[in-house]
KOLBA-921797 format. One record per residue (C-alpha): x, y, z. Coordinates in nm, 3 decimals. Example, Ala and Ser with C-alpha at 12.3 -4.5 7.8 and 13.67 -1.06 7.14 Angstrom:
2
<node><c1>1.230</c1><c2>-0.450</c2><c3>0.780</c3></node>
<node><c1>1.367</c1><c2>-0.106</c2><c3>0.714</c3></node>
% end
This chain:
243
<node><c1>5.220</c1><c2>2.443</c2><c3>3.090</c3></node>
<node><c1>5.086</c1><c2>2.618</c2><c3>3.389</c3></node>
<node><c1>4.897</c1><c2>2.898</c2><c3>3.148</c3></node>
<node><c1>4.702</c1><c2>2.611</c2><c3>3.004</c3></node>
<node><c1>4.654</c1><c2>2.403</c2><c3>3.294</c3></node>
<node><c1>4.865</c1><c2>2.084</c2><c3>3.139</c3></node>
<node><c1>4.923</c1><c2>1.862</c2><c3>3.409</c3></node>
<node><c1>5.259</c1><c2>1.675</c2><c3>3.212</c3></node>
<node><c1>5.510</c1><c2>1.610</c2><c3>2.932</c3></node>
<node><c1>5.437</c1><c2>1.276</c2><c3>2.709</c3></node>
<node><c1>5.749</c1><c2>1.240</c2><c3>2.512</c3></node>
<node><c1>5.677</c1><c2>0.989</c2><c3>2.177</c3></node>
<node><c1>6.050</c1><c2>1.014</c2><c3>1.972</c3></node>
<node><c1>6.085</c1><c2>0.777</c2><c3>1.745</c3></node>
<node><c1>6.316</c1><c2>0.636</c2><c3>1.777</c3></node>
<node><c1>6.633</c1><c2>0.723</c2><c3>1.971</c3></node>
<node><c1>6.983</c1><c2>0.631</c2><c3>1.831</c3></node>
<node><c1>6.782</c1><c2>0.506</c2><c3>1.442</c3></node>
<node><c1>7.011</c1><c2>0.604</c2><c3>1.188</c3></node>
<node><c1>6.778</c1><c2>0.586</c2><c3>0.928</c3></node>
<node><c1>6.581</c1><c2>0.851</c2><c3>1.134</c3></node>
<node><c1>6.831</c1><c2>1.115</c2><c3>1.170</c3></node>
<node><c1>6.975</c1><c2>0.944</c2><c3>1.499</c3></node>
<node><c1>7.341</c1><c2>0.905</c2><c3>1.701</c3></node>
<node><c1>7.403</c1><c2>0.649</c2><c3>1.924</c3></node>
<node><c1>7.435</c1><c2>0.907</c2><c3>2.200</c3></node>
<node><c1>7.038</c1><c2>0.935</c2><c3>2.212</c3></node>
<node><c1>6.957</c1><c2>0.640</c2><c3>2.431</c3></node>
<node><c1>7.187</c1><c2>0.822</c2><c3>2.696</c3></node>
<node><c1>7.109</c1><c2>1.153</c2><c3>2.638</c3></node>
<node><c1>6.707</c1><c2>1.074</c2><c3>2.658</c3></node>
<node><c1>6.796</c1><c2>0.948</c2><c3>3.033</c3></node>
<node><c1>6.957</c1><c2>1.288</c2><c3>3.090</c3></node>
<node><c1>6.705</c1><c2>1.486</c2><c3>2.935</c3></node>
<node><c1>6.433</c1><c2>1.303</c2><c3>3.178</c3></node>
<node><c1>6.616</c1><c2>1.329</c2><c3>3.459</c3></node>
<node><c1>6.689</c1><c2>1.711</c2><c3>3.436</c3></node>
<node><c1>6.284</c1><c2>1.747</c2><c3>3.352</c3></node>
<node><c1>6.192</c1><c2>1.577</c2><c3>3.640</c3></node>
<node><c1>6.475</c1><c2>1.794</c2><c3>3.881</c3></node>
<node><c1>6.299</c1><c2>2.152</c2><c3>3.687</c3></node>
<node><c1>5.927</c1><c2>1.973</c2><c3>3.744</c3></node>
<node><c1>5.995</c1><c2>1.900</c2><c3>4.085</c3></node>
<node><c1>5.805</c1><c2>2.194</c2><c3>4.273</c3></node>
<node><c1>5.541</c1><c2>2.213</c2><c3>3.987</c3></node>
<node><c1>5.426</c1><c2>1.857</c2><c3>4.049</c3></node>
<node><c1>5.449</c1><c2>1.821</c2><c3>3.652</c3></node>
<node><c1>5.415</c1><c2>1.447</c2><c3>3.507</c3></node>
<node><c1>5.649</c1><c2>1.282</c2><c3>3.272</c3></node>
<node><c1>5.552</c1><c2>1.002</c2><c3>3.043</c3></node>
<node><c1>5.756</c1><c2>0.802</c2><c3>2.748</c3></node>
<node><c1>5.608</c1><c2>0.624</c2><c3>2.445</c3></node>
<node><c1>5.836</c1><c2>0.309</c2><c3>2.416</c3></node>
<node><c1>5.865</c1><c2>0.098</c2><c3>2.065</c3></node>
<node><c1>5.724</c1><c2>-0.269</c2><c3>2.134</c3></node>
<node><c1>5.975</c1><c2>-0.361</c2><c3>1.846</c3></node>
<node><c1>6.255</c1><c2>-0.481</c2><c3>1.977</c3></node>
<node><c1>6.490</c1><c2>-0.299</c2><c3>1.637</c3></node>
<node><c1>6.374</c1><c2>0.032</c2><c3>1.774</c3></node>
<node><c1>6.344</c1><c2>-0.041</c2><c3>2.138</c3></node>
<node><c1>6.731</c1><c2>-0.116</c2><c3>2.116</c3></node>
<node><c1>6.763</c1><c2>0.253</c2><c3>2.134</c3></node>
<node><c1>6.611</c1><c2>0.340</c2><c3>2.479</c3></node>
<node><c1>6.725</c1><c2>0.262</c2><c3>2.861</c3></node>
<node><c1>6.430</c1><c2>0.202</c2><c3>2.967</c3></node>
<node><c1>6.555</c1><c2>0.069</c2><c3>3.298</c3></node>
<node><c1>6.761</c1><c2>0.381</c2><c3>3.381</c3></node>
<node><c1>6.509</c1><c2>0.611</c2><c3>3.260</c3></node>
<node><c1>6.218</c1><c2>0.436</c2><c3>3.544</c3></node>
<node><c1>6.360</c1><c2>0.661</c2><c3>3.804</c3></node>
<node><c1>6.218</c1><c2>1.003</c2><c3>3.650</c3></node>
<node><c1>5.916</c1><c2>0.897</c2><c3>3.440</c3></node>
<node><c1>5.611</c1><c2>0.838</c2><c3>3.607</c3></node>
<node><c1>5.497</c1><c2>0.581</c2><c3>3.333</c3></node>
<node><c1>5.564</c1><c2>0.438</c2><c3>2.992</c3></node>
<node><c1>5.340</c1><c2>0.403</c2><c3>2.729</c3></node>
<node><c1>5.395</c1><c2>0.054</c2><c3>2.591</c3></node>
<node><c1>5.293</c1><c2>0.116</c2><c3>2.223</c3></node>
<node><c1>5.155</c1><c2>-0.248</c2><c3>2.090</c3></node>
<node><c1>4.995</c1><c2>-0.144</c2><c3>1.791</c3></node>
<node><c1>5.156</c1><c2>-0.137</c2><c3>1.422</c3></node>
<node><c1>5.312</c1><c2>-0.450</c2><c3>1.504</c3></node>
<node><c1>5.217</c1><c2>-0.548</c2><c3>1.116</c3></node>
<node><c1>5.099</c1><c2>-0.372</c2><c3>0.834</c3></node>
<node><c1>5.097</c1><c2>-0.384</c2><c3>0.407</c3></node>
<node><c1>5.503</c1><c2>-0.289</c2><c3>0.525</c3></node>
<node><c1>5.552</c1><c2>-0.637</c2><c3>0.662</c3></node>
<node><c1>5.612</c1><c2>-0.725</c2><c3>0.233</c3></node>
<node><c1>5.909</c1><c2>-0.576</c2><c3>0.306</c3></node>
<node><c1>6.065</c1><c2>-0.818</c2><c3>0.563</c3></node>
<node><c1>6.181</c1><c2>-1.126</c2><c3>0.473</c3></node>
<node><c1>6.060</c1><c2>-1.330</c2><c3>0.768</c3></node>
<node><c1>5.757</c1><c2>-1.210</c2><c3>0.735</c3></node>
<node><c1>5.668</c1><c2>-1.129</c2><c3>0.347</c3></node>
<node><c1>5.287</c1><c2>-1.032</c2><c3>0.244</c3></node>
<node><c1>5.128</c1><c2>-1.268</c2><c3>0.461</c3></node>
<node><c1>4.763</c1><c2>-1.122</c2><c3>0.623</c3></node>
<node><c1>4.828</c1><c2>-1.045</c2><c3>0.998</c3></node>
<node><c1>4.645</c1><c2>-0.834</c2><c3>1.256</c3></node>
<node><c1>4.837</c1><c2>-0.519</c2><c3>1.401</c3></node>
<node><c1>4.735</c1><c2>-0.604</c2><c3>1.758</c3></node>
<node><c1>4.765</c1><c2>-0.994</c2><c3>1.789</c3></node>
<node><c1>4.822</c1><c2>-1.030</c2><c3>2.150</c3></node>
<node><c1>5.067</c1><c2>-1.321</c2><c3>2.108</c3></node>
<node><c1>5.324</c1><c2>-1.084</c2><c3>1.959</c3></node>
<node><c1>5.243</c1><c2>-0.817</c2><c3>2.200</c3></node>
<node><c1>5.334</c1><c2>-1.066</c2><c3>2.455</c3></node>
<node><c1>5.690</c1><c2>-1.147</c2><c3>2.291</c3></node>
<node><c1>5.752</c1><c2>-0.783</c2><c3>2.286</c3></node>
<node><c1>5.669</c1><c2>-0.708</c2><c3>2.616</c3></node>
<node><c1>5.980</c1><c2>-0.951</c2><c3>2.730</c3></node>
<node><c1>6.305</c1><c2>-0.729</c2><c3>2.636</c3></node>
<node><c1>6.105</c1><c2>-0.478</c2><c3>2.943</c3></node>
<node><c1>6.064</c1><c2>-0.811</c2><c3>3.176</c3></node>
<node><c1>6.424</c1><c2>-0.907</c2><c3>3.141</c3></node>
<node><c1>6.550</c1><c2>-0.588</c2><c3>3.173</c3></node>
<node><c1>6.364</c1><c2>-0.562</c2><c3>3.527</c3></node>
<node><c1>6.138</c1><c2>-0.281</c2><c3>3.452</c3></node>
<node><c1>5.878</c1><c2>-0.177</c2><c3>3.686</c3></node>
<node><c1>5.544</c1><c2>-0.339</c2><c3>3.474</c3></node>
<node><c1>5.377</c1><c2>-0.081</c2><c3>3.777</c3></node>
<node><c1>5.511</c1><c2>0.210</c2><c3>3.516</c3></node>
<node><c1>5.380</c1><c2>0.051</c2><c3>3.188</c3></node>
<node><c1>5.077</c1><c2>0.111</c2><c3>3.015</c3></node>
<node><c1>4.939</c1><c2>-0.102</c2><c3>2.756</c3></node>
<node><c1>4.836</c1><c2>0.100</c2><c3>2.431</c3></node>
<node><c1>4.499</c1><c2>-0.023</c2><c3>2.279</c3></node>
<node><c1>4.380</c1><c2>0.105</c2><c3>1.900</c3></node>
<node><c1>4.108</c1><c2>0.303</c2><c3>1.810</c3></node>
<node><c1>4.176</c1><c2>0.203</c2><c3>1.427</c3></node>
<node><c1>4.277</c1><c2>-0.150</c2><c3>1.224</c3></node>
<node><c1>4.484</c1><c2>-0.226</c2><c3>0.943</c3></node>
<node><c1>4.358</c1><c2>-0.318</c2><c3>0.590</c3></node>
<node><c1>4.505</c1><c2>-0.492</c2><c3>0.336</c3></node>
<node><c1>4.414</c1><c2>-0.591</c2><c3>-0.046</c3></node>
<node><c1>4.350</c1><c2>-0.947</c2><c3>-0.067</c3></node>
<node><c1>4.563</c1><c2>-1.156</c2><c3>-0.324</c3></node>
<node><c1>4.267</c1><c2>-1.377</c2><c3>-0.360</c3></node>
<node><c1>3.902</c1><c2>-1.230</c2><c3>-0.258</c3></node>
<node><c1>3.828</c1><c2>-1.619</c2><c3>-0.148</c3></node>
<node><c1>4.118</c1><c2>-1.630</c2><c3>0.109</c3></node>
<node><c1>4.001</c1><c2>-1.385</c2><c3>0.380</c3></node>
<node><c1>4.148</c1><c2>-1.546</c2><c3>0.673</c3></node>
<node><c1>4.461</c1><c2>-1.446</c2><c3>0.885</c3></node>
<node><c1>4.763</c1><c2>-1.637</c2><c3>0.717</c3></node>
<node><c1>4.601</c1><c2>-1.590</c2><c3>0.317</c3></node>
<node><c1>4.874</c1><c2>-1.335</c2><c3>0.124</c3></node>
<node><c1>4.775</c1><c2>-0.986</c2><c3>0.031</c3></node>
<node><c1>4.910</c1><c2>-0.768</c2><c3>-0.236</c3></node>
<node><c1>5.287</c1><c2>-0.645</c2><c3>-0.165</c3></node>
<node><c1>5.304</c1><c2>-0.330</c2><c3>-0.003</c3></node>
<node><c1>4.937</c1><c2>-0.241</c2><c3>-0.086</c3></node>
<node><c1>4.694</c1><c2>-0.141</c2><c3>0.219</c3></node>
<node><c1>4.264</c1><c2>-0.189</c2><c3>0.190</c3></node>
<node><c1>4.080</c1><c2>0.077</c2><c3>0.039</c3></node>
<node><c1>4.080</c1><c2>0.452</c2><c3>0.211</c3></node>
<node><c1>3.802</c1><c2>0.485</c2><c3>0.446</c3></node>
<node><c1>3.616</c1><c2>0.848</c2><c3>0.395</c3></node>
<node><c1>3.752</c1><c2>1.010</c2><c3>0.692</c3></node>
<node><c1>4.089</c1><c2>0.899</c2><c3>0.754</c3></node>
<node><c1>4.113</c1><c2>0.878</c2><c3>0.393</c3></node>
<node><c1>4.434</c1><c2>0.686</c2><c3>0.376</c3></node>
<node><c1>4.484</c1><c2>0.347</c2><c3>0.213</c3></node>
<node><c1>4.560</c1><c2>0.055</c2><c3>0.522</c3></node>
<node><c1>4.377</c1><c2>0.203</c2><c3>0.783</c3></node>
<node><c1>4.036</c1><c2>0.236</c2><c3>0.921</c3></node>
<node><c1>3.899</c1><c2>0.395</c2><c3>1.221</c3></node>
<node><c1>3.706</c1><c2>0.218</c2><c3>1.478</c3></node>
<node><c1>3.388</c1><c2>0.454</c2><c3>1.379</c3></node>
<node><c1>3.431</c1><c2>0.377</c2><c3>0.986</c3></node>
<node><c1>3.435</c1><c2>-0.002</c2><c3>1.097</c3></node>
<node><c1>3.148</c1><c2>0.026</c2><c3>1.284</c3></node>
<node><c1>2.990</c1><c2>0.245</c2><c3>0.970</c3></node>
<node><c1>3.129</c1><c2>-0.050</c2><c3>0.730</c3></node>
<node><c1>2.933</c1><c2>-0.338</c2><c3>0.958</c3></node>
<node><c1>2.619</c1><c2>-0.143</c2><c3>0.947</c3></node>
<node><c1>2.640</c1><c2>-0.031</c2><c3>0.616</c3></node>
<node><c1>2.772</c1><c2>-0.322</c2><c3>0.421</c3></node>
<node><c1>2.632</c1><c2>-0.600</c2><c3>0.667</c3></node>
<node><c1>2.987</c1><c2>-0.702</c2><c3>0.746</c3></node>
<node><c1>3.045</c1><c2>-1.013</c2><c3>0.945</c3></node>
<node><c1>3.318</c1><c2>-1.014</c2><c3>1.193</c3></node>
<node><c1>3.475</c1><c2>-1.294</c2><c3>1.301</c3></node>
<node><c1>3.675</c1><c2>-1.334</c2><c3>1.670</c3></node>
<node><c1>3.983</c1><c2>-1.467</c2><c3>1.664</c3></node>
<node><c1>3.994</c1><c2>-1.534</c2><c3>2.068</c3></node>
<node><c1>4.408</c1><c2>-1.679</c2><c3>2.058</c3></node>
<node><c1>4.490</c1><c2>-1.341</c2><c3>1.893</c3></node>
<node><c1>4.229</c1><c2>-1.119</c2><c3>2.085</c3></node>
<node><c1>4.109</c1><c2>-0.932</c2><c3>1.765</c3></node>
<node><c1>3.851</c1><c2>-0.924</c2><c3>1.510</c3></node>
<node><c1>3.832</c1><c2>-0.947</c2><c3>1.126</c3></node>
<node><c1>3.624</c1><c2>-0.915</c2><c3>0.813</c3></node>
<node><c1>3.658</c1><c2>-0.874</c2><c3>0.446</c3></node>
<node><c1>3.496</c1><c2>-0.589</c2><c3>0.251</c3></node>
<node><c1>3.450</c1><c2>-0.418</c2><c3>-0.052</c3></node>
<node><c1>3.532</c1><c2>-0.791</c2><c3>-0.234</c3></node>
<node><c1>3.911</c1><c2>-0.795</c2><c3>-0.165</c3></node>
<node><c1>3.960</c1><c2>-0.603</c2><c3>0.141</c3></node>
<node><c1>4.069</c1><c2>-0.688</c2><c3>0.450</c3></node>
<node><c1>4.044</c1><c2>-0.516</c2><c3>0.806</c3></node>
<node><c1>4.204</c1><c2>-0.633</c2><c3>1.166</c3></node>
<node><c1>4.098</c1><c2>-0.485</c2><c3>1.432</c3></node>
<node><c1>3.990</c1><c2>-0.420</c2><c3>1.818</c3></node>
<node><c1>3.627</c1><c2>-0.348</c2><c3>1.881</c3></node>
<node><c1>3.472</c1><c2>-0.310</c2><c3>2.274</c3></node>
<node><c1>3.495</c1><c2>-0.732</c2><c3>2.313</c3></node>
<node><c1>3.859</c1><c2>-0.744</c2><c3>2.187</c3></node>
<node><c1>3.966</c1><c2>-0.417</c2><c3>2.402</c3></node>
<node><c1>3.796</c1><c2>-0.583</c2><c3>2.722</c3></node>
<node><c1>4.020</c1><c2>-0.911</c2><c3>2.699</c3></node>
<node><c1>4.318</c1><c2>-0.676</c2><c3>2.625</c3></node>
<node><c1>4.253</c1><c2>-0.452</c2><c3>2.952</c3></node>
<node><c1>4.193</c1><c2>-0.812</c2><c3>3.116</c3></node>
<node><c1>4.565</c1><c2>-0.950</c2><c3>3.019</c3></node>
<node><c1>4.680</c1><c2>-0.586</c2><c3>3.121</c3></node>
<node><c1>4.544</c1><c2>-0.618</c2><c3>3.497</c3></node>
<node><c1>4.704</c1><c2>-1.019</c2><c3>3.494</c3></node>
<node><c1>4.998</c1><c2>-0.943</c2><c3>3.389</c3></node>
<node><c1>5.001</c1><c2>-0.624</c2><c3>3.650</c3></node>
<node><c1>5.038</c1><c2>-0.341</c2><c3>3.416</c3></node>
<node><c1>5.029</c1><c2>-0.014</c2><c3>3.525</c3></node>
<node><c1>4.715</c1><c2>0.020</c2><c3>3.284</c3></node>
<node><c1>4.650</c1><c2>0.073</c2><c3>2.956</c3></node>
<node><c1>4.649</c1><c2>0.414</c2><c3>2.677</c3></node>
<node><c1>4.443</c1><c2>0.482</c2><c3>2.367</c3></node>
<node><c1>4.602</c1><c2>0.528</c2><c3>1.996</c3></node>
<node><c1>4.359</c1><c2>0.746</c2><c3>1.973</c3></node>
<node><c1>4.055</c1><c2>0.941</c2><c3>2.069</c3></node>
<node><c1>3.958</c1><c2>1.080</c2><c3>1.749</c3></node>
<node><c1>3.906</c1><c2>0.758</c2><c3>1.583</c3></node>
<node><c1>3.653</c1><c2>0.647</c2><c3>1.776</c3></node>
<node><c1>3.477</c1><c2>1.033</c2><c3>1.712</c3></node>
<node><c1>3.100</c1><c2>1.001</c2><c3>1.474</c3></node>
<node><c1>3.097</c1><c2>1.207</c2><c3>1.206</c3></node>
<node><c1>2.916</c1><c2>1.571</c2><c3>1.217</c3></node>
<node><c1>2.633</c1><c2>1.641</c2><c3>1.028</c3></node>
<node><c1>2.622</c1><c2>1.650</c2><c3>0.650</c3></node>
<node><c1>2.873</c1><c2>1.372</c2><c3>0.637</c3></node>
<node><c1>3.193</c1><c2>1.596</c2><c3>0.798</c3></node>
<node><c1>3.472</c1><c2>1.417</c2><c3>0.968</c3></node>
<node><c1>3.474</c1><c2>1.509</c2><c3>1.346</c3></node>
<node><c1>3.789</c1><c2>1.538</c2><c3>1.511</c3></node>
% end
């Protein structure tokens, strides 16, 4: 760390003490060690130490949070992914269009960390540089709450190249280029469209990012992080993906 001038240690497991995940349910107290005896050997170095916490309460079961605040110097609260083409999986929830970053759910998440008295000085609010995409059921039902096709994410952008997501520069590309309208859904704090006929992309854009730092500094959060840089990187010349 001190040959290439790092200044900390950001430590993103998912997820402590998840079976399905290779996990025990000696993790949750074993992370608190392993923090603690980091922060005793960083001590003279003046290293950092940061933690990426789940904002699903399943996986955040397997952290102590509370009795880890004494060695980290913040958390990063990750509120994106909340929903996805995987939410056909989950009965509660079945193939119904949501956005990944719908500030009412990040707001239910945040309270297993408020009633377990965490410092919200320590937390950082993660923001995306990407949306999720879904494939319509129905081309004419492009609305938050319409049903997409089980399990099936929008159509592969031509950098990140994966089905169900987009990043924030091939949104931007697909406004200009396909004359896109988005649509600002001000109770959620993100933005939609429909494209390509039957797909579907949620996202954050510069608007929805501002009234997410905005909640961040009224509900006192330490600040906010990016999910991430790269995504919001223009392409090279000749069409390459920057990274």
């Amino acid at each position: 760390m001190e040959t290439y001038g790092f200044q900390g240690v950001d430590i993103d497991w998912e997820y402590p003490s998840e079976s399905t995940r290779g996990g025990r349910a000696e993790d949750a107290s074993n992370f608190v060690l392993l923090v603690k005896e980091m922060k005793a050997a960083f001590k003279t170095k003046k290293f950092g130490i940061s933690v990426a916490l789940a904002p699903d309460y399943w996986y955040l079961r397997g952290f102590k949070p509370k009795e880890m605040q004494p060695y980290v110097d913040f958390f990063g609260f990750m509120s994106y992914d909340l929903h996805g083409p995987w939410d056909s999986d989950v009965g509660a929830l079945g193939s119904v269009v949501r956005p990944q970053t719908d500030i009412t759910d990040i707001k239910k998440d945040l309270l297993p960390l408020v009633y377990d008295g965490l410092d919200f000085g320590k937390i950082n609010l993660g923001l995306a540089y990407y949306g999720r995409t879904y494939t319509l059921s129905n081309s004419r039902c492009g609305e938050m709450g319409c049903t997409f096709v089980p399990e099936m994410g929008g159509a592969a952008g031509n950098c990140t190249n994966s089905p169900g997501i987009l990043s924030s520069m091939e949104i931007r590309r697909l406004i200009s280029d396909e004359g896109a309208t988005p649509y600002l859904n001000s109770t959620a704090m993100v933005k939609y469209f429909t494209y390509g006929g039957n797909n579907w992309v949620g996202y954050d854009d510069s608007e929805t990012l501002e009234m997410k730092r905005a909640f961040a500094e009224a509900s006192c959060l330490g600040g906010t992080m990016i999910w991430s840089v790269d995504f919001d990187t223009e392409t090279k010349p000749k069409g390459k993906c920057a990274t």
